[in-house]
C-alpha positions as CSV (number, residue, x, y, z in Angstrom):
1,X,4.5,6.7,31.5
2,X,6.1,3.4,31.3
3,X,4.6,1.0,34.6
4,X,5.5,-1.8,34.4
5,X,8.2,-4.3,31.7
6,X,8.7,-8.0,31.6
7,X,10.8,-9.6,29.1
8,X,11.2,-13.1,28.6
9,X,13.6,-15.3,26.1
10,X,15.1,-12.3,24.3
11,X,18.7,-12.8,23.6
12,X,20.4,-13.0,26.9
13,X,17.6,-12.6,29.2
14,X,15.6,-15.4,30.2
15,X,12.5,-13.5,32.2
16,X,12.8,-9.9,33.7
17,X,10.3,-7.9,35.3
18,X,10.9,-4.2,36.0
19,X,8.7,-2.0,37.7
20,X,9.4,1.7,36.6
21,X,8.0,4.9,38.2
22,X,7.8,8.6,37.9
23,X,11.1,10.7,37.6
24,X,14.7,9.2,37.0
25,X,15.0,5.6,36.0
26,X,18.8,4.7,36.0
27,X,20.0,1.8,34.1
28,X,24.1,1.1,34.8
29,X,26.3,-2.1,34.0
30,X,29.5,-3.0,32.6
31,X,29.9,-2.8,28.9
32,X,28.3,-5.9,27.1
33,X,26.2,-6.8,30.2
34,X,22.6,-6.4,28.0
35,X,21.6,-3.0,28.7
36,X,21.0,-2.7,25.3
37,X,18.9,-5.6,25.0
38,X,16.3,-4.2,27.2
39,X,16.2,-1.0,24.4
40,X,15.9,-3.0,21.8
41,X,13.1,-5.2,23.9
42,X,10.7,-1.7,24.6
43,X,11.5,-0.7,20.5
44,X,10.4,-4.4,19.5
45,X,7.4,-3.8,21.8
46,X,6.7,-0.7,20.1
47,X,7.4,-1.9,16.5
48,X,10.3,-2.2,15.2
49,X,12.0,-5.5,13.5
50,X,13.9,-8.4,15.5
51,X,15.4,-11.1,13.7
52,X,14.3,-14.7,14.9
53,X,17.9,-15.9,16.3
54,X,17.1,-13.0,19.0
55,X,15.0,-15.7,20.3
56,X,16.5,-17.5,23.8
57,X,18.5,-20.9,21.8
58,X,16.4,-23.6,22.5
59,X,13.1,-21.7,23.2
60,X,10.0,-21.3,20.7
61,X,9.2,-17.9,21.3
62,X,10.4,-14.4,22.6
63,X,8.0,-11.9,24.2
64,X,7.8,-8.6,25.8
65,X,5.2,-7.3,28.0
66,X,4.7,-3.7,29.3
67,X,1.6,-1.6,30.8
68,X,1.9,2.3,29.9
69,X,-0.6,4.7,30.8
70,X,-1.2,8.5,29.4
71,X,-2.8,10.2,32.1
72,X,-5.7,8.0,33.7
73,X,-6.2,5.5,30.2
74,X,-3.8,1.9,30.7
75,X,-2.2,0.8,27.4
76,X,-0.9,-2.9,27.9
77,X,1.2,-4.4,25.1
78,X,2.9,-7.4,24.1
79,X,4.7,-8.7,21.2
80,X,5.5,-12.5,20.3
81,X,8.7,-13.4,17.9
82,X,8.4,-16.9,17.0
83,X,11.7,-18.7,16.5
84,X,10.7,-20.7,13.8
85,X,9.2,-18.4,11.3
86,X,10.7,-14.8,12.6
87,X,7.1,-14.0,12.7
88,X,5.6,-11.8,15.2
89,X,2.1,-11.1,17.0
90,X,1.1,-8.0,18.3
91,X,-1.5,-7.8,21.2
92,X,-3.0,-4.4,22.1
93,X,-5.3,-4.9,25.8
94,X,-5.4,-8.2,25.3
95,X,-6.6,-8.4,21.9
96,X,-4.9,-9.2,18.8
97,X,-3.4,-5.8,16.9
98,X,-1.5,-4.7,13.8
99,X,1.7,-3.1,13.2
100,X,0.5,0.0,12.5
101,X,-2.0,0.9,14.9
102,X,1.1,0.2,17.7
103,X,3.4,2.2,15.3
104,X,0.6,5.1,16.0
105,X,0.9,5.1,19.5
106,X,4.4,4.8,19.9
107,X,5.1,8.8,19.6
108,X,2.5,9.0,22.5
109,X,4.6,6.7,24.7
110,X,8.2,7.5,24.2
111,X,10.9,9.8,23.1
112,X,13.4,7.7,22.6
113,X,17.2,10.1,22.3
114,X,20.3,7.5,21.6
115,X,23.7,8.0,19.8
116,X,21.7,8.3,16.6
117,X,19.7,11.6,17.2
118,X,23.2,13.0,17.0
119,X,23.0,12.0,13.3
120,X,19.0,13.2,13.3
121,X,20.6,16.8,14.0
122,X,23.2,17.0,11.4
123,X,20.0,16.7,8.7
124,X,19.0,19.7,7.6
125,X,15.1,18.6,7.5
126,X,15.6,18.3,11.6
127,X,16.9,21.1,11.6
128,X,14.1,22.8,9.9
129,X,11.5,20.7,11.9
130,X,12.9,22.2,15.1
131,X,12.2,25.6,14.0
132,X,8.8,25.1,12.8
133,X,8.0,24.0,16.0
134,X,8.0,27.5,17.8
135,X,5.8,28.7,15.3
136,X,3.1,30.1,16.9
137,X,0.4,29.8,14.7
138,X,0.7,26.1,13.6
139,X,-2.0,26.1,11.2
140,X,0.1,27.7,9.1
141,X,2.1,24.7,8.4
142,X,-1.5,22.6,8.1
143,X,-2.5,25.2,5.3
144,X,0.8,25.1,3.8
145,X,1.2,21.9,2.9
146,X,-2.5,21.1,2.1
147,X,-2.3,23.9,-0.5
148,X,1.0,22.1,-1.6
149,X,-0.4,18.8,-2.1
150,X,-3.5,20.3,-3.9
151,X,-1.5,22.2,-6.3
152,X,1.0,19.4,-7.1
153,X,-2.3,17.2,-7.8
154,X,-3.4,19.8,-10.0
155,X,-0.6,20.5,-12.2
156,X,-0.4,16.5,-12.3
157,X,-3.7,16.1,-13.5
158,X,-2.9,18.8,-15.9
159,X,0.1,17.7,-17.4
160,X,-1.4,13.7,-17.8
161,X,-4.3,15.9,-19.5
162,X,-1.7,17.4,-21.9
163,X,0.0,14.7,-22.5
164,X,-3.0,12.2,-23.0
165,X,-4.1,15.6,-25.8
166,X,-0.2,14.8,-27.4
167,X,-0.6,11.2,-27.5
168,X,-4.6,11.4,-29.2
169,X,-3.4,14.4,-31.6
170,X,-0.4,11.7,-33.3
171,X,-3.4,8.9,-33.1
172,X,-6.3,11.0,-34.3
173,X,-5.7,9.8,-37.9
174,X,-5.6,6.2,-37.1
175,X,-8.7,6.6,-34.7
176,X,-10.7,8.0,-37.6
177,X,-10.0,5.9,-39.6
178,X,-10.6,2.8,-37.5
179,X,-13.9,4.6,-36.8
180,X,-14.8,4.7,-40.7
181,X,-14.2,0.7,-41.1
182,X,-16.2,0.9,-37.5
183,X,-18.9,2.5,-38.7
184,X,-19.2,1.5,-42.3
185,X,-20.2,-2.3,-40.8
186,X,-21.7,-1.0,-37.9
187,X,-21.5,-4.2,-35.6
188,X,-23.7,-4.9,-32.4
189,X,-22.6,-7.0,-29.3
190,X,-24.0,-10.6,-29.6
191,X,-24.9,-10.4,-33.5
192,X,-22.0,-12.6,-34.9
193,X,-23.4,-15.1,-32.7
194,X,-27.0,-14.6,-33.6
195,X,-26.3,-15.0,-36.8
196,X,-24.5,-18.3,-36.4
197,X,-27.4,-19.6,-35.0
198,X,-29.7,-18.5,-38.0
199,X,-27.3,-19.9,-40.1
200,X,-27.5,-23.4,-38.7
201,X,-31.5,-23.2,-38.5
202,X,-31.2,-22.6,-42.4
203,X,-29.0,-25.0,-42.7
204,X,-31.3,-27.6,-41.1
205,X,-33.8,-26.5,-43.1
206,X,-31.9,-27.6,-46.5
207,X,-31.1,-30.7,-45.1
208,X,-34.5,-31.7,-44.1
209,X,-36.0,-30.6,-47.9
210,X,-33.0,-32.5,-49.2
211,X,-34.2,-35.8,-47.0
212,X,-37.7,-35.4,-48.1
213,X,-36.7,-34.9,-51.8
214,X,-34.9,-38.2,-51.5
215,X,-37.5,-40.2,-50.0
216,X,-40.1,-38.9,-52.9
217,X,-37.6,-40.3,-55.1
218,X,-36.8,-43.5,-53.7
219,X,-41.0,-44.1,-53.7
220,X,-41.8,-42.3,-57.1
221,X,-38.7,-42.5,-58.7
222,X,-37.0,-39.4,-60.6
223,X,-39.3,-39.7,-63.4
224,X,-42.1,-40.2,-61.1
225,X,-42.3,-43.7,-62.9
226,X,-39.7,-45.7,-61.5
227,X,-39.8,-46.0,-57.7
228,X,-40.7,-48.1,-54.9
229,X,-44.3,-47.8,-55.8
230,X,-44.5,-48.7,-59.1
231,X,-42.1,-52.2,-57.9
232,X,-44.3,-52.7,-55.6
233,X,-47.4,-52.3,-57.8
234,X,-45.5,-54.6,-60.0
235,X,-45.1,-57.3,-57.2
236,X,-48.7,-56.9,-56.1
237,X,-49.3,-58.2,-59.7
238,X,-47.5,-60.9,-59.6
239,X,-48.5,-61.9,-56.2
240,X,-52.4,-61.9,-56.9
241,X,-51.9,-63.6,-60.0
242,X,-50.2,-67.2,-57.8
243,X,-52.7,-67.1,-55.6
244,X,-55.1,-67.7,-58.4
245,X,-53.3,-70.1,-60.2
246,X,-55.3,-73.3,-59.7
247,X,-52.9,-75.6,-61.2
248,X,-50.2,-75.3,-58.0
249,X,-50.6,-74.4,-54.5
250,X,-48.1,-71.3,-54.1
251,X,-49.3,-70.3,-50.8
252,X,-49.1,-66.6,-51.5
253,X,-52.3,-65.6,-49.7
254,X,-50.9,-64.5,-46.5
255,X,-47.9,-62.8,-48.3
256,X,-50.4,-61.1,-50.4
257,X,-52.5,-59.5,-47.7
258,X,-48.9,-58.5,-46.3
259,X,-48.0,-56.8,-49.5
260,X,-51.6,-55.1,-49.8
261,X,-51.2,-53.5,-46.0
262,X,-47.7,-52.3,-46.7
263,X,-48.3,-50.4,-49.9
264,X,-51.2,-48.8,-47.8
265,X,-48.3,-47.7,-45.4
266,X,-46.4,-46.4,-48.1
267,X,-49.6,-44.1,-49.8
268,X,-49.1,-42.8,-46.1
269,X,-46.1,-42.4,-46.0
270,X,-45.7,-40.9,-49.5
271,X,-48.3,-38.1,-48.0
272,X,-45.6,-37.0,-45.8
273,X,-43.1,-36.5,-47.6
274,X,-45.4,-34.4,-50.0
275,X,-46.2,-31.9,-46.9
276,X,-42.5,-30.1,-46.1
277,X,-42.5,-28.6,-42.5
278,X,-42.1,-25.4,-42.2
279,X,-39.9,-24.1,-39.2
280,X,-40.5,-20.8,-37.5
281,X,-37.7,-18.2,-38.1
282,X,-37.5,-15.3,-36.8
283,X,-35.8,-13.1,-39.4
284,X,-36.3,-11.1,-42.7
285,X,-32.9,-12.2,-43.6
286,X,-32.0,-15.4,-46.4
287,X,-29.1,-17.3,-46.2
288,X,-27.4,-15.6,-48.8
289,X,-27.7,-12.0,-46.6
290,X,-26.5,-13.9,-43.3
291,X,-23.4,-15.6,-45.3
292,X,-22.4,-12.0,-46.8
293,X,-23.1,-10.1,-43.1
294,X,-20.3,-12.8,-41.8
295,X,-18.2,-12.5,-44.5
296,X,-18.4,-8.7,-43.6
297,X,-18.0,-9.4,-39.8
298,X,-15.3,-11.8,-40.1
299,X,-13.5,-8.7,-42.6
300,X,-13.6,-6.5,-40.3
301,X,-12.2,-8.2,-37.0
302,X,-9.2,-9.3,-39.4
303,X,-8.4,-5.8,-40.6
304,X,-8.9,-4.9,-36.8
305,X,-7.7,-7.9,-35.0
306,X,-10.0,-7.8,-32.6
307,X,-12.8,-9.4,-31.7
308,X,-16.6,-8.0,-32.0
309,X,-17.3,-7.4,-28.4
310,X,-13.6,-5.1,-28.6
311,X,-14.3,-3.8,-31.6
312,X,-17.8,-2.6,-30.1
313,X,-16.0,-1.5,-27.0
314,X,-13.1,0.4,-29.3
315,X,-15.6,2.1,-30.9
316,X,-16.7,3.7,-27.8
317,X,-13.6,4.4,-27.1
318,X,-12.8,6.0,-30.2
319,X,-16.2,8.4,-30.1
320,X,-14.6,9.3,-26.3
321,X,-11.1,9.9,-27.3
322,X,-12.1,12.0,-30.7
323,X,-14.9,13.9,-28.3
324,X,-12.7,14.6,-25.5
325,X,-9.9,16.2,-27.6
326,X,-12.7,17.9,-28.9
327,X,-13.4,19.5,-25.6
328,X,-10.1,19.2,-23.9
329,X,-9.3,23.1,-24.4
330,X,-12.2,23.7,-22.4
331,X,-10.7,21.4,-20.0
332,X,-7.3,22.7,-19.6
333,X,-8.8,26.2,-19.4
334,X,-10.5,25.0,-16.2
335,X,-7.5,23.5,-14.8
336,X,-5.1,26.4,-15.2
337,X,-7.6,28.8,-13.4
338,X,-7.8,26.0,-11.0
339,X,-4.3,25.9,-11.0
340,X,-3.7,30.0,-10.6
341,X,-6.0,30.0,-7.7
342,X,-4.3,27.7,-5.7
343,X,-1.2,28.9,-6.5
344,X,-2.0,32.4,-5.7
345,X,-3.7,31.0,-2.2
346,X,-0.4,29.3,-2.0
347,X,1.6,32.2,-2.6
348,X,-0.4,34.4,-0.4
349,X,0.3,32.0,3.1
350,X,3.7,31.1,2.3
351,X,4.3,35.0,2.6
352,X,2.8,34.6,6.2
353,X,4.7,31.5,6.6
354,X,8.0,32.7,5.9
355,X,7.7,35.4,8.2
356,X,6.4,33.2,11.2
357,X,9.4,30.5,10.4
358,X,12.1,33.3,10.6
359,X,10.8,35.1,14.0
360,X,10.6,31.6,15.3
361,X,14.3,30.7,14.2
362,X,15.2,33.8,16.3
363,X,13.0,32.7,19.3
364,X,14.5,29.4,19.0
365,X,18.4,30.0,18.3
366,X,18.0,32.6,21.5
367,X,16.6,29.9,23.6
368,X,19.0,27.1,22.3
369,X,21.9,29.5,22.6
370,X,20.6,30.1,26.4
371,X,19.9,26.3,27.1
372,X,23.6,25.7,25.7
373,X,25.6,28.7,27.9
374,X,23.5,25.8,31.0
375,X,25.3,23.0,29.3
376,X,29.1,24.3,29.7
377,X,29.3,26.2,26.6
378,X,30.5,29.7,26.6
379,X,28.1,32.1,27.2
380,X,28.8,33.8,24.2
381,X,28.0,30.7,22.2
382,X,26.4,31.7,19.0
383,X,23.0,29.8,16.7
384,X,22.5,31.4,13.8
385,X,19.7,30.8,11.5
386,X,20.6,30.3,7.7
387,X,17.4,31.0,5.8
388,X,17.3,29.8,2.0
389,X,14.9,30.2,-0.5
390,X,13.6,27.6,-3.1
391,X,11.0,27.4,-5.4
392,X,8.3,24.1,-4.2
393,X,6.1,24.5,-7.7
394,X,8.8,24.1,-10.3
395,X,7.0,23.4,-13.1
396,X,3.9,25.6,-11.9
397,X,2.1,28.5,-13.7
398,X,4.3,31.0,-11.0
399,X,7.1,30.5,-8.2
400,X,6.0,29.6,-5.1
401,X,9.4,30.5,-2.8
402,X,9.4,28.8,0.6
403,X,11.8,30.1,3.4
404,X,13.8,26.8,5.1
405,X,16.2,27.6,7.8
406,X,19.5,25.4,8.7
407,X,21.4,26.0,12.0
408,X,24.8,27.6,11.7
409,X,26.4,27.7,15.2
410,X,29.5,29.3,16.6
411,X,30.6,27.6,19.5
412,X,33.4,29.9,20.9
413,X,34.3,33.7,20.4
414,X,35.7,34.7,17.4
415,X,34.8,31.4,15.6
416,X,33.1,31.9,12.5
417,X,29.5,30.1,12.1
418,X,29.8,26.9,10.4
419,X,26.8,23.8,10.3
420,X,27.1,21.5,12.9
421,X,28.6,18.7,11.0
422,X,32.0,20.7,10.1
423,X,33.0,21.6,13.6
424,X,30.8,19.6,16.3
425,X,32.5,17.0,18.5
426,X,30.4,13.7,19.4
427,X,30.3,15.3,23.3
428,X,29.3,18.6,21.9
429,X,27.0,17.0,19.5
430,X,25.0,15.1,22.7
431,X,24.7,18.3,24.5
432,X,23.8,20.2,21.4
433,X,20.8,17.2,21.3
434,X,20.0,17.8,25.2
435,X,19.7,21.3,25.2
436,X,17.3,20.7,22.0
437,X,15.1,18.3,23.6
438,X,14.8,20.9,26.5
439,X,13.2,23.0,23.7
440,X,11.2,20.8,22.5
441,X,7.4,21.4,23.0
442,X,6.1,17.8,22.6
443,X,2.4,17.2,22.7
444,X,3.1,14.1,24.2
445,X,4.2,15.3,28.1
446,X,3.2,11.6,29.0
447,X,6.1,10.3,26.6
448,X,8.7,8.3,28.7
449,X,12.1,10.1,27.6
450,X,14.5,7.2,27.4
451,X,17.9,8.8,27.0
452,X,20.8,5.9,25.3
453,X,24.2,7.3,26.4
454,X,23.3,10.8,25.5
455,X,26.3,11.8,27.7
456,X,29.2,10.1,25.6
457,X,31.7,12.6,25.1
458,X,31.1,14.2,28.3
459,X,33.1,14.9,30.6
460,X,34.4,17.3,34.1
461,X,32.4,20.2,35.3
462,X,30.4,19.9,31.8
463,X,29.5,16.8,32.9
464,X,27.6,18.4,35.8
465,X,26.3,21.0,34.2
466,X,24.4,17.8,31.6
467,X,23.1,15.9,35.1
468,X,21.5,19.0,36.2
469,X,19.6,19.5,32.9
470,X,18.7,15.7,32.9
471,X,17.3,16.1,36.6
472,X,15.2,19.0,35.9
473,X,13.7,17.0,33.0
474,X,13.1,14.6,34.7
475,X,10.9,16.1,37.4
476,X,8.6,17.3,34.4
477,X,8.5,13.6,33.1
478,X,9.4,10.1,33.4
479,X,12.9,9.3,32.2
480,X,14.8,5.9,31.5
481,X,18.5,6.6,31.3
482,X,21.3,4.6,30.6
483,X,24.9,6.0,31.9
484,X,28.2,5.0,32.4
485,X,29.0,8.1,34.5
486,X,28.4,8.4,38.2
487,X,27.7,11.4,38.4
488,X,24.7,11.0,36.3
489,X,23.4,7.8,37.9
490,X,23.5,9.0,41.5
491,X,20.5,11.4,40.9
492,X,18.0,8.5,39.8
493,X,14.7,8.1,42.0
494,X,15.7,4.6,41.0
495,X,18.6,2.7,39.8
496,X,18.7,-0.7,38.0
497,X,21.7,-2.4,37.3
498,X,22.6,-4.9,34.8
499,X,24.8,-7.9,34.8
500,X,26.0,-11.0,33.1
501,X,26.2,-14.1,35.0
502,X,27.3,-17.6,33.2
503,X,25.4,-20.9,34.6
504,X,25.6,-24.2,33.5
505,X,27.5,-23.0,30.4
506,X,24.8,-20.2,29.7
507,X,25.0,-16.6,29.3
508,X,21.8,-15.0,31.3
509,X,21.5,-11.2,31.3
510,X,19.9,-10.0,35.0
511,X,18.3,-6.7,35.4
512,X,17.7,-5.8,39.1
513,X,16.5,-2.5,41.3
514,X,19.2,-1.9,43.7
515,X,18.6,-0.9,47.7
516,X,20.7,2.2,49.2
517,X,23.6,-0.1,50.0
518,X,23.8,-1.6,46.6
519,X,23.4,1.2,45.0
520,X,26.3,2.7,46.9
521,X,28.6,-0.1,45.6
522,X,27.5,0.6,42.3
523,X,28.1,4.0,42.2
524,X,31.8,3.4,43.7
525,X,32.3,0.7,40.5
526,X,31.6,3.5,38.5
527,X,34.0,5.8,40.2
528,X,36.5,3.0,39.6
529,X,36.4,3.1,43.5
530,X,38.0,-0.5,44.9
């Protein structure tokens, strides 16, 4: 039950509060004076879209309050629309909520029956939804369509098997082959790069013999005869024979004793680079078999385009493909008993649904035809429903034929049954909704019916015959109803009425609950009574 609804900034209406309680809650005014608005504020509460110049001009933000309750738990809501961005906020007991999780809650808090569930009962899927709802057994319908779903997913999964088994049999050549190259190379993950690496230590190696060879043959010479030591054995000569010479004073001694420590440092060095390091490698392999394992490497990610890690992973994939068409009759085999089975199941409760959806057309056209003879229809009115058949697993192993039934009604004697949309008038049409939402047997009996106009069309002693339904719903449950007739308003429990008043060049929209005498003058301008 809706409690309590406060709406500020939302088009016309600056800030309204409306306290709402059990029974009738009338909503009158002249045409264009916002009773709309306050719809489309309890649908924005509960959900659906606003745009952002529905936001008050010159305000930041819209919002909508209201406190509901189903049975003793309190449900308070409220929804921001932010002028700026058209952004909204939802707020479920205070605490910041999603979309959906008010979406959920809004069939347990209203009912809401406007102009378009005219439209809603032209569609034959309404149609059909009505009837399924005097089923008895309900799990029926549970079974029914969990079967459905489970067999559609089979014979998915089975035909993306069959046609993965298509696509494999026109590769299987290519796959093989790719596989041969694959397997005559036979490449592991990281290798190409191991073997860089071994390649580079070789590398180094050369490079370090080559340095050594070179510095043998700058002391030794290539001959062995002609290097740095044999110069410097030469100069050593030459130096020791000035110092002896008597005759001058050369001064060579120092230079001498110089030359002796350096060719000392050379026998040293010379030593060296007579004893080659040799670096630890960790391989059987020579340079020559790393260069022609690239050579194959780099063949076969050419041929493939593909690097090795993909190549490694094709291969895989290849061995799976190759082993799973293989296999895959065994697969399919399991799959089609899969899909018999459920088919059979399926088979076996739409024959028990079919049954229960035609008795419960019968029990529901009665009723509706009784509910209508209330409404000002002839008492001979006639609902009759159309059953048709149709296969729901085309495609499928076997038929499965489900029952659907579409309304046919005759509304006067002698009148041949046609669907609603070829004869129904737009007054017939509201009643025809009325008398179904009499039938109805919502879980929800908390809902708040709000009923939009659902007299249009409506008129004279029929017209009476629609207040009395509306007041006998409306002892079961709470109702909001919006009317332009007297005759409907005048059996509210309470009456609101809106208006548009124009201050300081402003349009405001006032909603206000109306005492005995004002409700008496509202009544009379709605009679056209001066």
């Amino acid at each position: 039950m809706l409690e309590y609804l406060r709406i500020r900034d939302l088009a016309l209406i600056d800030d309204t509060e409306l306290d709402f309680t059990k029974g009738m809650n009338v909503l009158t005014g002249e045409t264009g004076a916002g009773k709309t608005f306050i719809l489309k504020a309890i649908q924005f509460l509960l959900g659906e879209k606003l745009s952002a110049d529905m936001v008050r001009k010159g305000k930041e933000k819209a919002q909508v309050e209201a406190i509901f309750y189903l049975g003793d738990t309190e449900y308070m809501l409220r929804r921001e629309l932010l002028a700026e961005t058209g952004r909204s906020r939802f707020f479920l007991n205070g605490n910041v909520s999603s979309q959906e999780a008010v979406k959920e809650l809004r069939p347990l808090l209203i009912l809401h029956v406007g102009q378009h569930g005219q439209q809603r009962l032209l569609q034959q899927s309404f149609q059909a939804a009505l009837v399924d709802d005097f089923i008895e057994d309900k799990s029926l319908i549970v079974k029914k369509e969990e079967l459905h779903k489970a067999l559609k997913a089979c014979v998915q999964e089975k035909n993306t098997l069959l046609a993965k088994i298509e696509t494999l049999k026109d590769k299987r050549e290519l796959l093989e082959m790719q596989q041969a190259e694959i397997e005559k190379v036979n490449p592991e993950l990281g290798e190409e790069e191991n073997l860089e690496n071994l390649r580079q230590q070789f590398k180094s190696i050369d490079h370090i013999q080559q340095s050594y060879d070179e510095g043998l043959e700058i002391l030794f010479g290539s001959d062995g005869s002609g290097g740095l030591t044999a110069q410097l054995n030469h100069l050593e000569r030459i130096l020791y024979s000035l110092t002896k010479d008597t005759d001058f004073d050369h001064d060579m001694d120092s230079a001498y004793e110089s030359l002796l420590n350096f060719q000392e440092e050379v026998k040293d060095l010379s030593a060296k680079f007579r004893t080659v390091p040799t670096p630890d490698i960790d391989s059987d392999m020579s340079l020559n078999d790393i260069e022609a394992r690239l050579y194959k490497l780099a063949q076969l990610k050419r041929r493939l385009n593909r690097s090795i890690e993909q190549i490694v992973n094709l291969k895989e994939e290849i061995e799976e493909n190759l082993s799973f068409l293989d296999a895959c009759s065994l697969d399919i085999h399991n799959i089609e008993k899969k899909e018999k089975e459920l088919t059979h199941a399926l088979q076996d409760i739409l024959a028990k649904t079919n049954a229960a959806r035609e008795k419960a057309a019968q029990v529901f056209c009665r009723a509706l035809e009784k509910e209508l003879g209330g409404l000002g229809f002839s008492e001979k009115v006639q609902v009759i429903p159309e059953v048709k058949e149709h296969d729901i697993n085309k495609g499928g192993l076997e038929p499965c034929m489900e029952k659907t039934v579409h309304l046919l009604w005759a509304p006067n004697p002698g009148q041949n049954p046609q669907p609603l949309d070829k004869i129904a008038s737009g007054g017939e049409l509201s009643r025809f909704l009325l008398a179904v939402i009499g039938l109805q047997q919502s879980q929800h009996e908390d809902a708040t019916l709000i009923f939009d106009e659902v007299d249009a069309g409506v008129g004279g002693i029929t017209l009476n015959r629609v207040a009395e339904r509306l007041s006998a719903l409306a002892e079961k449950r709470q109702m909001l109803l919006i009317t332009h007739w007297p005759q409907l308003a005048m059996r509210g429990r309470n009456h609101f009425k809106i208006t548009k008043e124009f201050l300081d060049d402003e349009t405001y929209s006032r909603c206000v609950r109306l005492n005995d005498e004002q409700r008496k003058q509202e009544l009379e301008r709605m009679a056209g009574i001066e």
